[in-house]
C-alpha positions as CSV (number, residue, x, y, z in Angstrom):
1,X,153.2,6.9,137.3
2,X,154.4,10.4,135.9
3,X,155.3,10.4,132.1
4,X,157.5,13.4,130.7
5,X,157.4,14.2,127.0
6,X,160.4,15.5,125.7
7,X,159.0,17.6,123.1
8,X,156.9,19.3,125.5
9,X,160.4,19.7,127.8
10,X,162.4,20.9,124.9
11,X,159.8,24.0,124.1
12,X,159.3,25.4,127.1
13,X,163.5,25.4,127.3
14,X,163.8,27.3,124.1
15,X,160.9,29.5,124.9
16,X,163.0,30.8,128.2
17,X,165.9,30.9,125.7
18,X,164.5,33.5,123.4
19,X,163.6,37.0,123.1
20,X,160.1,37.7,123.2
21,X,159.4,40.6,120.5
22,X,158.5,43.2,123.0
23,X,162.2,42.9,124.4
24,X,164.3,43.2,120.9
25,X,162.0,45.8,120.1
26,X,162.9,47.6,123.2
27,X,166.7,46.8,122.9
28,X,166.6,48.5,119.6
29,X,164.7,51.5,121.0
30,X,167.7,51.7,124.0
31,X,170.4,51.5,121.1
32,X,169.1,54.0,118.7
33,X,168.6,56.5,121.9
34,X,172.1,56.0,123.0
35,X,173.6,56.0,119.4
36,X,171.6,59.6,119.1
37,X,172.3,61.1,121.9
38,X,176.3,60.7,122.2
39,X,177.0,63.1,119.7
40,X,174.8,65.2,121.3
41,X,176.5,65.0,124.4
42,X,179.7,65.2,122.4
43,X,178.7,68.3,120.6
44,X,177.4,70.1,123.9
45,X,180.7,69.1,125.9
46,X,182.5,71.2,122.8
47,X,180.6,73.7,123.0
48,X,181.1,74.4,126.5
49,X,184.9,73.7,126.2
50,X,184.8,76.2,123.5
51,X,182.5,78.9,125.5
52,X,185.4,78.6,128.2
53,X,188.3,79.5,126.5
54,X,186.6,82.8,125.2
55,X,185.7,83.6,128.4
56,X,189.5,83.3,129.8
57,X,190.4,85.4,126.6
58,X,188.0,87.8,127.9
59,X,189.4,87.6,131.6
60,X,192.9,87.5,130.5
61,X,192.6,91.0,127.7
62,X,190.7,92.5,130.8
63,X,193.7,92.3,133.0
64,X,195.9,93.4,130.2
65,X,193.3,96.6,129.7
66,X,193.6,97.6,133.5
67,X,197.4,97.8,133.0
68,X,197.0,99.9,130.4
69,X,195.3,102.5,133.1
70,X,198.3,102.6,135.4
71,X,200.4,103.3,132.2
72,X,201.1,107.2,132.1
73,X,198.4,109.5,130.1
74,X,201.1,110.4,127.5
75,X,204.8,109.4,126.9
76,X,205.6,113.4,127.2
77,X,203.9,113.0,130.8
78,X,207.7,111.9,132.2
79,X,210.5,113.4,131.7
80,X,213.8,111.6,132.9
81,X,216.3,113.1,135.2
82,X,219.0,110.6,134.4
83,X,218.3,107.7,136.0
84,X,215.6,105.0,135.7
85,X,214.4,104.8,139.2
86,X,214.5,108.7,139.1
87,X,211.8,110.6,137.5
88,X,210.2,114.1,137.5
89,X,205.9,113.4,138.8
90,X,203.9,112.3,135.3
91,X,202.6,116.1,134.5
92,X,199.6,117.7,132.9
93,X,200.1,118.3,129.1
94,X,198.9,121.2,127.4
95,X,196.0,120.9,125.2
96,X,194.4,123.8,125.5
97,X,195.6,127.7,125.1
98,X,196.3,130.0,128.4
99,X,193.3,130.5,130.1
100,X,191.0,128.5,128.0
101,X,188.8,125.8,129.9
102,X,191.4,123.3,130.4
103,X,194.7,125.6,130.1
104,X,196.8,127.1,132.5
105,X,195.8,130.1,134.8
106,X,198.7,132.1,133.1
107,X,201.9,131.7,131.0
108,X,203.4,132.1,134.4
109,X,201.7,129.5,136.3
110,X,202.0,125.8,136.8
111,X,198.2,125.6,137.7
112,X,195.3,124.7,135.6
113,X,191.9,126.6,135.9
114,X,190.0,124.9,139.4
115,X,193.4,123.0,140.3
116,X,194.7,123.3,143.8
117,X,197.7,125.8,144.5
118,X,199.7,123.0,146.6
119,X,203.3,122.3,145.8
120,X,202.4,118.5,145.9
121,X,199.1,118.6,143.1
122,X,198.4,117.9,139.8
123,X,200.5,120.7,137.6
124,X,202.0,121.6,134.5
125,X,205.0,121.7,133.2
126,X,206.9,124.7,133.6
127,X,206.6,127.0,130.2
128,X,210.2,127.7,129.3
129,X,208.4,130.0,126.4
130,X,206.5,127.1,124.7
131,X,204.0,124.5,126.1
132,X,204.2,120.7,126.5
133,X,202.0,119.3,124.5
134,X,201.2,115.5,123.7
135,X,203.1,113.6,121.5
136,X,200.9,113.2,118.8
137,X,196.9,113.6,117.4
138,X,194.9,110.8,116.6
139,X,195.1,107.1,116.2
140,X,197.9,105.7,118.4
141,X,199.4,102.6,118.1
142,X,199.1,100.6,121.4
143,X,202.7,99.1,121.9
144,X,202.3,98.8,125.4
145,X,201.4,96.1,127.2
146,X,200.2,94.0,124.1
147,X,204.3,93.8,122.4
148,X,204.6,90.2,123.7
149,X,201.8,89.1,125.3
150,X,198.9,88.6,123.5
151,X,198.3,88.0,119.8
152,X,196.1,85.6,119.6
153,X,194.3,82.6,122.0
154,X,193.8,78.9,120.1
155,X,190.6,77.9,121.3
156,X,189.1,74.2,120.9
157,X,187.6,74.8,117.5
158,X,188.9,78.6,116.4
159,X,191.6,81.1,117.6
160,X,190.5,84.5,119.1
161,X,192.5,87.2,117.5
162,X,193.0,90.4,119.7
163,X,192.9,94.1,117.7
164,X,193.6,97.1,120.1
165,X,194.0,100.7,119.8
166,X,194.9,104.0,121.3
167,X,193.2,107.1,120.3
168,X,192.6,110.8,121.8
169,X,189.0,111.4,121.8
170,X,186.6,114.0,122.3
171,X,186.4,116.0,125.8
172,X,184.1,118.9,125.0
173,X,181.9,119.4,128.5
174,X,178.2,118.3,127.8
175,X,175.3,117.7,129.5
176,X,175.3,114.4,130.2
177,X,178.4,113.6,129.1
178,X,179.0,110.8,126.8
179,X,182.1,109.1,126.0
180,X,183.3,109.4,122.6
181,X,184.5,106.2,120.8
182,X,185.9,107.7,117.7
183,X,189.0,109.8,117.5
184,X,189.1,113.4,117.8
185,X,191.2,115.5,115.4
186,X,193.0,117.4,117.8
187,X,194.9,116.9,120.7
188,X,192.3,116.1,123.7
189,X,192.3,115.5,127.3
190,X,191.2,112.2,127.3
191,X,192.4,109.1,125.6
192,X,190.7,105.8,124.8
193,X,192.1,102.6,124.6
194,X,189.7,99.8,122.9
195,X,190.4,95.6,122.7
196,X,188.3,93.7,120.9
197,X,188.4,89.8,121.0
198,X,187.1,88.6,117.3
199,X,186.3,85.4,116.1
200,X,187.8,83.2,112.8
201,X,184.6,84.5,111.3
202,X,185.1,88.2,112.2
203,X,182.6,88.1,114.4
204,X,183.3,90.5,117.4
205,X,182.9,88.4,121.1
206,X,183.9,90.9,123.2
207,X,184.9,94.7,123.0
208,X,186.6,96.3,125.9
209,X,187.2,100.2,126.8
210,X,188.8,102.2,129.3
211,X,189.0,105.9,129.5
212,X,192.3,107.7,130.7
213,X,192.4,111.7,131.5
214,X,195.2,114.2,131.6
215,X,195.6,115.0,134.8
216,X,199.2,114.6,135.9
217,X,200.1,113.2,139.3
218,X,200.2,114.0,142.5
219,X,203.1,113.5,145.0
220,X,202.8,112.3,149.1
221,X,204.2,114.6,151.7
222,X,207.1,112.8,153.1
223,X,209.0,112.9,156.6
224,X,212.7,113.3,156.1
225,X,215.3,114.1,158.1
């Protein structure tokens, strides 16, 4: 005959039932790990999300700076004929006295020292009794292309404001030549234009240049009838 005691029945049932201290102590170990790490991950994700929008500032003020290249060396480079679609060749400017190292051969001539005598090359104005010189010394103000397109880029945490200038810098031939960054005094044959992407904090992220020469343009021969 096989007797069952109950009390013996009801322990084992509420032993199964409960948590054995090695298992709570590891539940609390799993839930103070996860409650930890979230904002972590949190925090990271942000950062990243934040790291991406300076980067597309940076792409997107980088395509706005190689516009500024195909822009014309000086607003005196063009002279109108008339018509919008019809314009005299952008033209070098005169920055430098007859027969100096970047001036013209003579008062006569269209050429500049080492140029090309070929109707369709790079060339002067023509002298009319006074040269064509740049419009103005200096610090310019960069109008073009940053009017309407970019002031400033809201990012997830900050906004990224965008400062850009236009200045004439210095040309003097050295060996090796270094690129100025500060603006020259006097009218120059090369111009700088600089964008900087700065933080809420001031902090500069990113500080573009590109370098533009006067050299005029050149034409294409053309068949015609």
């Amino acid at each position: 005959m096989v007797t069952i005691s109950r009390t013996s029945l009801g322990t084992n049932m509420l032993k199964r039932a409960a948590f054995t201290m090695i298992e709570l102590i590891f539940a609390i170990v799993i839930i103070g790990v996860t409650v930890l790490t979230v904002p972590l991950m949190i925090e990271t994700n942000n950062k990243a999300l934040e790291g991406n929008i300076a980067q597309e500032a940076i792409f997107l003020v980088s395509s706005v700076l190689s516009t500024t290249t195909a822009l014309v060396w000086d607003e005196k480079s063009i002279t109108s004929t008339g018509s919008a679609d019809n314009y005299v060749l952008s033209k070098i400017l005169d920055v430098g006295s007859v027969g100096s190292t970047y001036g013209r051969i003579d008062a006569a001539s269209t050429l500049r020292i080492g140029g090309l005598r070929e109707d369709k090359h790079r060339q002067f104005f023509d002298y009319n009794g006074a040269p064509t010189a740049p419009l103005q010394v200096g610090e310019e103000t960069l109008v073009v292309p940053l009017d309407n397109s970019v002031a400033a880029i809201a990012g997830y945490k900050q906004a990224y404001t965008i400062v850009a200038k236009r200045v004439y810098v210095s040309d003097t031939i050295a060996d090796p030549f270094v690129f100025s960054t500060s603006a020259d005094a006097g009218q120059t044959n090369l111009k700088m234009t600089e964008i900087s992407i700065n933080g809420e904090d001031g902090a500069v992220i990113a500080n573009l240049r590109a370098y533009t020469a006067n050299i005029g343009e050149v034409d294409y021969a053309k068949r015609s009838f």
